[in-house]
C-alpha positions as CSV (number, residue, x, y, z in Angstrom):
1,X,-7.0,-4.2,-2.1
2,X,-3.2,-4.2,-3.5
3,X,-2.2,-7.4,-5.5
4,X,0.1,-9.0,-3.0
5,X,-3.0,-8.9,-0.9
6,X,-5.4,-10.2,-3.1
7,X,-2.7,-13.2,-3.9
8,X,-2.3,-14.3,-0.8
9,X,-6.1,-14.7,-0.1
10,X,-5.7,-16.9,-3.5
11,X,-3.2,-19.3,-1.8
12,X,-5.3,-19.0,1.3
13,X,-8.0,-20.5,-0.6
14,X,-5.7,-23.2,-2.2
15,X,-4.6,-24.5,1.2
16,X,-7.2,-24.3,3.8
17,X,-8.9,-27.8,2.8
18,X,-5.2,-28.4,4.7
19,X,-5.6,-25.9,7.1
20,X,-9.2,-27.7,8.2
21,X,-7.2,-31.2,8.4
22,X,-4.2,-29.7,10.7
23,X,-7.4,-28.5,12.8
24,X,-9.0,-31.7,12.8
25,X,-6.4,-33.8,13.8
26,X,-5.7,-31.2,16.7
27,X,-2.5,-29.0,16.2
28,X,-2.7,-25.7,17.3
29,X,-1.5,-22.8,15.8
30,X,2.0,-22.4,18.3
31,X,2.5,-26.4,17.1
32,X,2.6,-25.5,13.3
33,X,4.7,-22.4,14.3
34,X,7.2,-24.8,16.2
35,X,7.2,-27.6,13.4
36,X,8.4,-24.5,11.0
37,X,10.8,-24.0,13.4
38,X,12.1,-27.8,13.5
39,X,11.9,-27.6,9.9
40,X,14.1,-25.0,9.0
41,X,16.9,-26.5,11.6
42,X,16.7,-29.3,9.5
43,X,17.5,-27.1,6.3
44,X,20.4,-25.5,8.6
45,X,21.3,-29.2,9.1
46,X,21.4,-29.9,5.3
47,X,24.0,-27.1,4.3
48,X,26.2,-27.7,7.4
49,X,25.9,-31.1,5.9
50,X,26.9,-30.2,2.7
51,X,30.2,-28.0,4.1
52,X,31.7,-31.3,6.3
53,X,31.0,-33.9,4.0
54,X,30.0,-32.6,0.4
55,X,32.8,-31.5,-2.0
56,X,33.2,-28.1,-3.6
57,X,31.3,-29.1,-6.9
58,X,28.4,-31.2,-5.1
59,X,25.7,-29.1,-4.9
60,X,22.7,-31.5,-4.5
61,X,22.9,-30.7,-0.9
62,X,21.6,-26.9,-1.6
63,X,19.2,-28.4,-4.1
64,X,17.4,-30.2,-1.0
65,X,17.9,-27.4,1.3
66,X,16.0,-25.4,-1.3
67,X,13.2,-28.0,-0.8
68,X,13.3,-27.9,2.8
69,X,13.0,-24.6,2.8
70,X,10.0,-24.0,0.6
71,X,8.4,-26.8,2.5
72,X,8.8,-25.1,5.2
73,X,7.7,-21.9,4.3
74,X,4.2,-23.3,3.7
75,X,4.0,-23.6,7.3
76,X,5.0,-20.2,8.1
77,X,1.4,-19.6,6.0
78,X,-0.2,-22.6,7.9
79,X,-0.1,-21.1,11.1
80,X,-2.0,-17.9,11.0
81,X,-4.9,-19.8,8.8
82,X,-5.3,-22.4,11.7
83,X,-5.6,-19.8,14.2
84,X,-8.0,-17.5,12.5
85,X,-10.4,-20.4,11.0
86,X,-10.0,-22.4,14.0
87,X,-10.8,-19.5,16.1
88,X,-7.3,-20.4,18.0
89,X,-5.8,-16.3,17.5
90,X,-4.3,-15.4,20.8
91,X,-2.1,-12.0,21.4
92,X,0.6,-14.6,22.8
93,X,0.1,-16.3,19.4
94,X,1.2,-13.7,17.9
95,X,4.7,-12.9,19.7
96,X,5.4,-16.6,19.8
97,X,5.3,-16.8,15.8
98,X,7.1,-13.5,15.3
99,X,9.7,-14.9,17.4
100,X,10.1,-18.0,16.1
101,X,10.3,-16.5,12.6
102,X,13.3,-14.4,13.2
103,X,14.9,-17.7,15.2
104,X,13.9,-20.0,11.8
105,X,15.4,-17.1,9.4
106,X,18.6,-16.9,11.3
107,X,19.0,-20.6,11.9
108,X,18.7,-20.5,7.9
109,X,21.1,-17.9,7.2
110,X,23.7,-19.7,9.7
111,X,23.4,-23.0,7.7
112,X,23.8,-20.7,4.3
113,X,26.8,-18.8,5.3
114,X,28.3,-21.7,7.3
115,X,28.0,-23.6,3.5
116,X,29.7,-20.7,1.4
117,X,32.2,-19.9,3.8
118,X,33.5,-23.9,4.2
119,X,33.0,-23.9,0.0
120,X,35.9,-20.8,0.4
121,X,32.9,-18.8,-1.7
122,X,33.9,-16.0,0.3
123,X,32.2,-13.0,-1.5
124,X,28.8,-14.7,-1.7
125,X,29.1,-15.4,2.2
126,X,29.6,-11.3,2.7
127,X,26.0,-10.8,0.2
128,X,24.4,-13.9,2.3
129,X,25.7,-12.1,5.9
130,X,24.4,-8.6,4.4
131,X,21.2,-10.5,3.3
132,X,20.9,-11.7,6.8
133,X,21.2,-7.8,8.2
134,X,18.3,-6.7,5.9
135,X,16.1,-9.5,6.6
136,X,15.8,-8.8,10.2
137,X,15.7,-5.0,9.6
138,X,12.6,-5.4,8.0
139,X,10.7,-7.5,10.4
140,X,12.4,-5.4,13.5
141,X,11.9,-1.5,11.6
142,X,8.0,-2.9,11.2
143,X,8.1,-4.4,14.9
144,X,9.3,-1.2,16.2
145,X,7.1,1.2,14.0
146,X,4.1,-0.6,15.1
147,X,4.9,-0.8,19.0
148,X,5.0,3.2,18.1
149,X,1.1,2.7,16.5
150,X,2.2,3.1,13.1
151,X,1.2,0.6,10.0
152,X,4.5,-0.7,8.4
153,X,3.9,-3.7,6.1
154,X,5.0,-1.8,2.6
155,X,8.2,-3.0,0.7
156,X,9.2,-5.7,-1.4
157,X,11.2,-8.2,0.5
158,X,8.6,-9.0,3.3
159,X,9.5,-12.7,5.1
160,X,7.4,-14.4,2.2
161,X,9.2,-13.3,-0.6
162,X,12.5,-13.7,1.2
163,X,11.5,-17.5,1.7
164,X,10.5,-18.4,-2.0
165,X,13.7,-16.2,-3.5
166,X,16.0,-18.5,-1.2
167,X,13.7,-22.0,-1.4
168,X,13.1,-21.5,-5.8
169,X,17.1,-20.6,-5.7
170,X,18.5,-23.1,-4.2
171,X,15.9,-25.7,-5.4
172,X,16.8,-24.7,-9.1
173,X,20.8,-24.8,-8.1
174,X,20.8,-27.9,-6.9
175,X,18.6,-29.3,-10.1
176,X,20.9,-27.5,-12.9
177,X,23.9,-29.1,-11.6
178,X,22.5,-32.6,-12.1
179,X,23.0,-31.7,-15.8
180,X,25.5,-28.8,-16.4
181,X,27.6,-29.9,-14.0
182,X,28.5,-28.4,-10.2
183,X,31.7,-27.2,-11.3
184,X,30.7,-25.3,-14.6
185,X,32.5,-22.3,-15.2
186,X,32.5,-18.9,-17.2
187,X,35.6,-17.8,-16.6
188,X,36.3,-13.5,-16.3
189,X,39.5,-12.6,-18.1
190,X,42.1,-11.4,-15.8
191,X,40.5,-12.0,-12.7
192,X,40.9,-14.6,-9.9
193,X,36.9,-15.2,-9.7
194,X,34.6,-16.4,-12.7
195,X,31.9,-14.5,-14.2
196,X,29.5,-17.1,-13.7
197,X,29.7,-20.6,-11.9
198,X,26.5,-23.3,-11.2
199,X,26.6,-21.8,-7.6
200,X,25.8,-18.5,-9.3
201,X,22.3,-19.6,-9.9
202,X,21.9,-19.6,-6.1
203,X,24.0,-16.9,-4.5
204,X,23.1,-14.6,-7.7
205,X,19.4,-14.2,-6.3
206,X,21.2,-14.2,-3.1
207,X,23.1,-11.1,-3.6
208,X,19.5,-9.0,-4.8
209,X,18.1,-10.3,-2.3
210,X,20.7,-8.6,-0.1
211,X,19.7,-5.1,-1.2
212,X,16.1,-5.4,-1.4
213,X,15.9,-6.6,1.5
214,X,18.1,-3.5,3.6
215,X,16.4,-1.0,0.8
216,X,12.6,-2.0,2.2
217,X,14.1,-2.0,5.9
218,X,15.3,1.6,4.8
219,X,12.0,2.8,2.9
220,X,10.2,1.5,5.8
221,X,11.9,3.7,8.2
222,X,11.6,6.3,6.0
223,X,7.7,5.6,5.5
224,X,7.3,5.5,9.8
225,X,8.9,8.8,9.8
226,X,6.6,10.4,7.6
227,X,4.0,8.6,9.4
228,X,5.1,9.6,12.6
229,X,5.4,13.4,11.8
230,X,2.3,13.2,10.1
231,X,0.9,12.2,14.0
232,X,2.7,15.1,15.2
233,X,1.5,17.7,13.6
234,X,-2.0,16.7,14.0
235,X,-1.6,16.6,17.7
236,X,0.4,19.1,18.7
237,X,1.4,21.6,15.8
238,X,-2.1,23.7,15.6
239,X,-2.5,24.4,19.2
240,X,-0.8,27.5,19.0
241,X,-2.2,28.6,15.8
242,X,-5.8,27.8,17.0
243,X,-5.9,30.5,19.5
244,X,-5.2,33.2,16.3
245,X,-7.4,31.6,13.8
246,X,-10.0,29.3,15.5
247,X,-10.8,28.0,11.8
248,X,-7.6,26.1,11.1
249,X,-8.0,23.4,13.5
250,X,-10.4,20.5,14.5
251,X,-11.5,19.5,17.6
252,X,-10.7,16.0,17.8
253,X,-12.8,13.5,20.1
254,X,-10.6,14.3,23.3
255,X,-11.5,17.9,22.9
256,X,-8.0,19.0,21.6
257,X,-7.5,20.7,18.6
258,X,-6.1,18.9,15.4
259,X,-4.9,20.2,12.8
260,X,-3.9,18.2,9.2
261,X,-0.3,18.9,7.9
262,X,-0.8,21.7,4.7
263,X,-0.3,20.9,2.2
264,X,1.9,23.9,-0.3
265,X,0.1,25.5,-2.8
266,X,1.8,24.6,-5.9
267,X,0.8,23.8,-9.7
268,X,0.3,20.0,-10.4
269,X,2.2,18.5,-12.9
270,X,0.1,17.9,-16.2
271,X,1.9,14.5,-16.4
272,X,0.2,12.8,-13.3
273,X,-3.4,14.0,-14.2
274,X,-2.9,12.8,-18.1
275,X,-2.6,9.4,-16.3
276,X,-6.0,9.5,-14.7
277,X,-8.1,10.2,-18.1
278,X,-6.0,8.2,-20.0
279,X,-7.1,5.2,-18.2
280,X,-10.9,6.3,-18.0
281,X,-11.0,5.8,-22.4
282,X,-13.0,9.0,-22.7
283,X,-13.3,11.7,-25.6
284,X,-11.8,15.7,-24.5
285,X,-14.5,18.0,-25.4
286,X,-15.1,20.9,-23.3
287,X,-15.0,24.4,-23.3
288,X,-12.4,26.8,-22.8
289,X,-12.0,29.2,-19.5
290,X,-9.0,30.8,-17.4
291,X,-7.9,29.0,-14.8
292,X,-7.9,31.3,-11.6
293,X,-5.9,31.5,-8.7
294,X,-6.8,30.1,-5.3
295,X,-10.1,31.1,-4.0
296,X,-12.1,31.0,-1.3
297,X,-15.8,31.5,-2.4
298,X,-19.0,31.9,-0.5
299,X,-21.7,29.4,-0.4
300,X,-23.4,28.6,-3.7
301,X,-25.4,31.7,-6.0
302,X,-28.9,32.1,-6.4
303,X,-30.9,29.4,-7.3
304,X,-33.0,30.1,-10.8
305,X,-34.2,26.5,-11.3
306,X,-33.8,22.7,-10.2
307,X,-32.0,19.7,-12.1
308,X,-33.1,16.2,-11.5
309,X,-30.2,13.7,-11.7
310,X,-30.4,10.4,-12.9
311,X,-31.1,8.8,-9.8
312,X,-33.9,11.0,-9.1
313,X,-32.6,13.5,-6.5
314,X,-33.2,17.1,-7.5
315,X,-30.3,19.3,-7.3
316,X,-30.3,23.3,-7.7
317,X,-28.7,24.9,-10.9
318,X,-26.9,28.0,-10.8
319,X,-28.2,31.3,-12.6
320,X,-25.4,31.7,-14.3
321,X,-23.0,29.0,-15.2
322,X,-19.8,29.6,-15.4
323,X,-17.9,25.9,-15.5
324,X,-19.6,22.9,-17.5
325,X,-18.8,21.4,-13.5
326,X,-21.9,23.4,-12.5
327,X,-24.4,21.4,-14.8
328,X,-23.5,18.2,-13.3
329,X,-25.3,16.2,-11.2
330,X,-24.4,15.6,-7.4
331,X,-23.8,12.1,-6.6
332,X,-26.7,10.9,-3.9
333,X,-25.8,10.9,-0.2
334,X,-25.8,7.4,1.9
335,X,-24.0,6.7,5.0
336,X,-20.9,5.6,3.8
337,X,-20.0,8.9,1.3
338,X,-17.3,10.6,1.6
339,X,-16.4,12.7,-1.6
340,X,-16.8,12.4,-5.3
341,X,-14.4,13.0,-8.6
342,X,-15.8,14.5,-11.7
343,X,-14.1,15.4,-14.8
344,X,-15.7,17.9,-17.7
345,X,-15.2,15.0,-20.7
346,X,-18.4,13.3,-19.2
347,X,-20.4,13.3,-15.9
348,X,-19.5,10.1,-15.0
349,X,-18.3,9.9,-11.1
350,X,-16.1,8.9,-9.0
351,X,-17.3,8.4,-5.3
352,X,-15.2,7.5,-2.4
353,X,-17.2,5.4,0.3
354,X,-16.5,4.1,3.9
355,X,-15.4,0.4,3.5
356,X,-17.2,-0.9,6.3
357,X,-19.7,-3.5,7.9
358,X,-21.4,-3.5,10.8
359,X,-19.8,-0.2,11.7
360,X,-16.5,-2.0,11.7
361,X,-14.2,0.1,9.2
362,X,-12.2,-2.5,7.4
363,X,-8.2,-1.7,7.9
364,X,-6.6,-3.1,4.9
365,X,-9.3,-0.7,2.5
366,X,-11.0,1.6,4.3
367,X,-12.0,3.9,1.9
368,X,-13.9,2.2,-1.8
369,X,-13.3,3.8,-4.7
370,X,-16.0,3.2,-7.7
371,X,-17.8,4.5,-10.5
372,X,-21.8,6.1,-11.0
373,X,-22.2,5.5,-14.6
374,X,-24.4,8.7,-15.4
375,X,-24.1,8.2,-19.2
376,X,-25.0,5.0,-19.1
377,X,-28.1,3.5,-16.9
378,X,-26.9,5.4,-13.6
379,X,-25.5,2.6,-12.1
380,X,-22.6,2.2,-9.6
381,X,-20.0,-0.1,-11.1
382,X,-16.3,-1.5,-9.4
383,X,-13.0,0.5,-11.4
384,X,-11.0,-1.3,-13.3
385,X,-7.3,-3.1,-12.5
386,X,-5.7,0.0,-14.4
387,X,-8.1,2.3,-12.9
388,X,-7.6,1.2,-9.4
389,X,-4.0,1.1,-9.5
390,X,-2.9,3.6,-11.9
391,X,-5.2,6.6,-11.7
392,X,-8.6,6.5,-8.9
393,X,-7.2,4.2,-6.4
394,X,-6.4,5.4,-2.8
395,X,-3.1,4.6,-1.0
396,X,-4.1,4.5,2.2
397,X,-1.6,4.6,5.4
398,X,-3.2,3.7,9.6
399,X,-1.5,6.5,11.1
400,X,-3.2,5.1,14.5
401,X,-5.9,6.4,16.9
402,X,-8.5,5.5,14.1
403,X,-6.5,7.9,11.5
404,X,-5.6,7.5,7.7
405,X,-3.8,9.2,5.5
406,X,-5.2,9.1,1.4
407,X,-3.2,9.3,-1.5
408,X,-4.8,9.2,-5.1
409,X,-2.0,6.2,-6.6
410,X,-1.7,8.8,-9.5
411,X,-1.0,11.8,-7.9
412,X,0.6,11.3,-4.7
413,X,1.5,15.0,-3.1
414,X,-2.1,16.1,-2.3
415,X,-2.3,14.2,1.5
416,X,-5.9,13.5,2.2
417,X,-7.0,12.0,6.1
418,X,-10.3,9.8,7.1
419,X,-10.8,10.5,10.7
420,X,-14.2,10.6,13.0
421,X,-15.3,14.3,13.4
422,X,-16.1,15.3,17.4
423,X,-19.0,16.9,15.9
424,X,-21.3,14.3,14.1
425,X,-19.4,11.7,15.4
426,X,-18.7,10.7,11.8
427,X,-16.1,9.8,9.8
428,X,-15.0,12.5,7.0
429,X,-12.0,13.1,4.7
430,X,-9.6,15.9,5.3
431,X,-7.8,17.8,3.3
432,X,-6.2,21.6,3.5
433,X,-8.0,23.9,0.7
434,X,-7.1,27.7,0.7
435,X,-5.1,27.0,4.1
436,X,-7.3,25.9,5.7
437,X,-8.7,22.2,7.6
438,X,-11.9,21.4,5.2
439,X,-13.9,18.3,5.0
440,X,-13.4,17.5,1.6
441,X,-16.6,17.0,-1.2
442,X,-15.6,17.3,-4.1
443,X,-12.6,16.7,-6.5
444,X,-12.7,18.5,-9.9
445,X,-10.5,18.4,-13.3
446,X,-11.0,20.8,-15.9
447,X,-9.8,20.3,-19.4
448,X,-10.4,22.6,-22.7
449,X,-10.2,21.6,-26.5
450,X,-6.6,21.2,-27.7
451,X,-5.2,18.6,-26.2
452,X,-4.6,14.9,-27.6
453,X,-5.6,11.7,-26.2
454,X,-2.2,10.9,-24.8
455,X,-1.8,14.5,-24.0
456,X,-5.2,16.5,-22.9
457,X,-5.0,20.0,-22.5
458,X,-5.7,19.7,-18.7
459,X,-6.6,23.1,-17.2
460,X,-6.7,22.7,-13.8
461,X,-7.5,20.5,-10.5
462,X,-10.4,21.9,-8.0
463,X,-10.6,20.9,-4.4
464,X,-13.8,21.9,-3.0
465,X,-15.1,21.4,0.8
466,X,-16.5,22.9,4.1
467,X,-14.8,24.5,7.2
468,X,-15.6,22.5,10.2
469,X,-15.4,25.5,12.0
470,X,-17.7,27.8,10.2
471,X,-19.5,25.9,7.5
472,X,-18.0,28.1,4.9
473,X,-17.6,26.7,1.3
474,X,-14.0,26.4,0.5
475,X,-12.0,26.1,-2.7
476,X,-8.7,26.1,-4.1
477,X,-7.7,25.3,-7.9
478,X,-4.3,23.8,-8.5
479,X,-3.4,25.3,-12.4
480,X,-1.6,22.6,-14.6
């Protein structure tokens, strides 16, 4: 679960004592939508206000725009809590508060620009105009990417952060010229403008604002691309190779064949890997061997005797072992596995799980990433902050039609994709190993004596799975 995420259920939790009084005394979720609405005409109200009858210098009337506006943001949360705990969520619901939103941040930016414009602050009107352009290119690039079935809510300046940059602003304008004055001045030398001026304090955040907010709109477009081709290629781009190599393709639950986008076989960067087991705290021993080139091997050798691991299961151990990787245990299989991550500094694992309940799969995490402690007592424990978000946590992208694309956050060019197999009926991760479509098991990094602790002398990354096709073992070693 990302940190914006996790915050807002925090604030959730902070105002839903409010949310069940809104309920109780019978507003529904389009009426709190509206009274946003009303709301932030009032603030549009205020700063028209403050151009006809405020002078140049008086600034208290942005101070209780600023207000207004933060006030009214709350509702903007308000609405979506009273629907979903007051079982009130409605697909008109929905529309109806997008499109109030976009009518309550225009109405907003009219007040603002009819303000700086009637104050003759005629460079901060162009940021707030150009502020206004990026604001509703974000909510319309994500509008439009998900009419297309594509997942868009990434970027920095979402609706949200828009409101509190204006509302803190403006609040913090209008209070700092109660005591510095409205007409304080820095001047610039030579220049018709000052370097810094009470209103700054405002339009300053203004002006970032103005660029976040078109960059997001831009990296979301650029995001729903990928995305898009992404969906491409796994519906239409292997239909022709299928015929030639039967192997590289999935049969998806339509009967079609899918195929995932490869991925090019190229060496990983030593930097991104020193990331993940620098985070983990662990010691570097292990032993040294070449790394080899990409391989495809056969199924597993000859068995010569069994392993117990420590939760019991019994595991075969090669006759002859030629990676410390072949000594440790295999993680036990439940419904929900998907693949693990083992390193040769320890056998303590990382296992990927389905994130779901009642067969639901939940959207906003689908896959759970955590650890099975082998060195300790065995026991399954939750990563980390720094793990989860610097080195084992999963980016993952809805791609639609029940598909996602993975990402490890440390490492970001190997694509991985949960999806439901046409076979089992399950859901497996994805990922292209020697060229070809394999389920993927197992994720492996190698490292030999040498190296530092800020610097380990990383040999090489393993991917290791099965051919859907023909239940061949697969694997392909990335050299650092």
């Amino acid at each position: 679960m990302s940190t914006r995420k996790k915050l807002q259920l925090g604030i959730y939790k902070v105002i839903n004592p409010l949310v069940r009084l809104l309920i109780r005394m019978g507003l529904t979720p389009n009426m709190v939508t509206t009274i946003g609405l009303i709301l932030n005409i009032g603030v549009a109200i205020i700063f028209i206000s403050g151009a006809e009858e405020g002078r140049r210098g008086d600034l208290s009337y942005i101070g209780w725009a600023g207000a207004l506006i933060l006030f009214a943001g709350l509702f903007d949360m308000l609405d979506g809590q009273v629907a979903r705990l007051g079982n009130m969520s409605s697909t008109f619901g929905a529309l109806y508060d997008s499109v109030l939103d976009r009518y309550s941040e225009l109405i907003l930016f009219l007040g603002i620009c009819y303000y700086l414009v009637a104050h003759h602050y005629f460079i901060s009107s162009l940021f707030a105009f150009i502020a206004l352009i990026g604001s509703i290119m974000v909510s319309y690039t994500r509008a439009r990417a998900e009419g297309l079935g594509i997942e868009c809510k990434d970027g920095l300046m979402q609706r949200p952060e828009r409101v509190i940059v204006i509302g803190v602003s403006a609040l913090a304008c209008g209070i700092a010229s109660r005591w510095m004055g409205g007409d304080y001045k820095i001047p610039w030398p030579n220049a018709r403008f000052p370097i810094f001026e009470t209103i700054s304090i405002f339009t300053i955040p203004l002006t970032i604002l103005a660029f976040l907010a078109n960059i997001t709109a831009i990296g979301r477009l650029r995001d729903a691309k990928k995305a898009l081709e992404a969906r491409a290629a796994a519906a239409a781009a292997p239909a022709a190779g299928s015929a030639a190599a039967p192997h590289d393709g999935m049969a998806t639950p339509t009967g079609a064949t899918t195929a995932i986008p490869a991925q090019k076989k190229s060496s990983l960067p030593g930097a991104t890997v020193v990331v993940i087991l620098i985070v983990s705290l662990i010691g570097l021993p292990g032993s040294a061997q070449p790394a080899s080139a990409t391989a495809s091997v056969p199924a597993a050798p000859a068995i010569a005797s069994a392993t117990p691991n420590t939760a019991g299961v019994v595991h075969p151990r090669p006759a002859v072992i030629n990676d410390p990787v072949d000594t440790f245990p295999v993680p036990p299989v439940n419904a929900n596995s998907l693949f693990y991550l083992q390193r040769t500094p320890n056998t303590n694992t990382i296992i990927c799980e389905l994130n779901q309940k009642d067969g639901v799969l939940d959207k906003d995490e689908p896959v759970r990433v955590l650890w099975l402690r082998y060195t300790e007592q065995g026991q399954r424990q939750d990563l980390n902050w720094i793990q989860r978000h610097f080195a084992y946590g999963l980016k993952e992208r809805d791609l639609g039609n029940g598909i996602y694309e993975l990402r490890f956050v440390s490492y970001k060019k190997i694509p991985m994709y949960l999806m439901r197999s046409p076979v089992d009926n399950k859901r497996h991760v994805y990922a292209t190993i020697d060229g070809r479509q394999a389920i993927l098991k197992r994720v492996y990094i190698r490292i030999d004596p040498g190296g530092t602790f800020w610097s380990p002398n990383v040999k090489y990354l393993e991917l290791k799975g099965t051919d859907p096709q023909t239940g061949k073992e697969l694997i392909q070693r990335f050299n650092v």
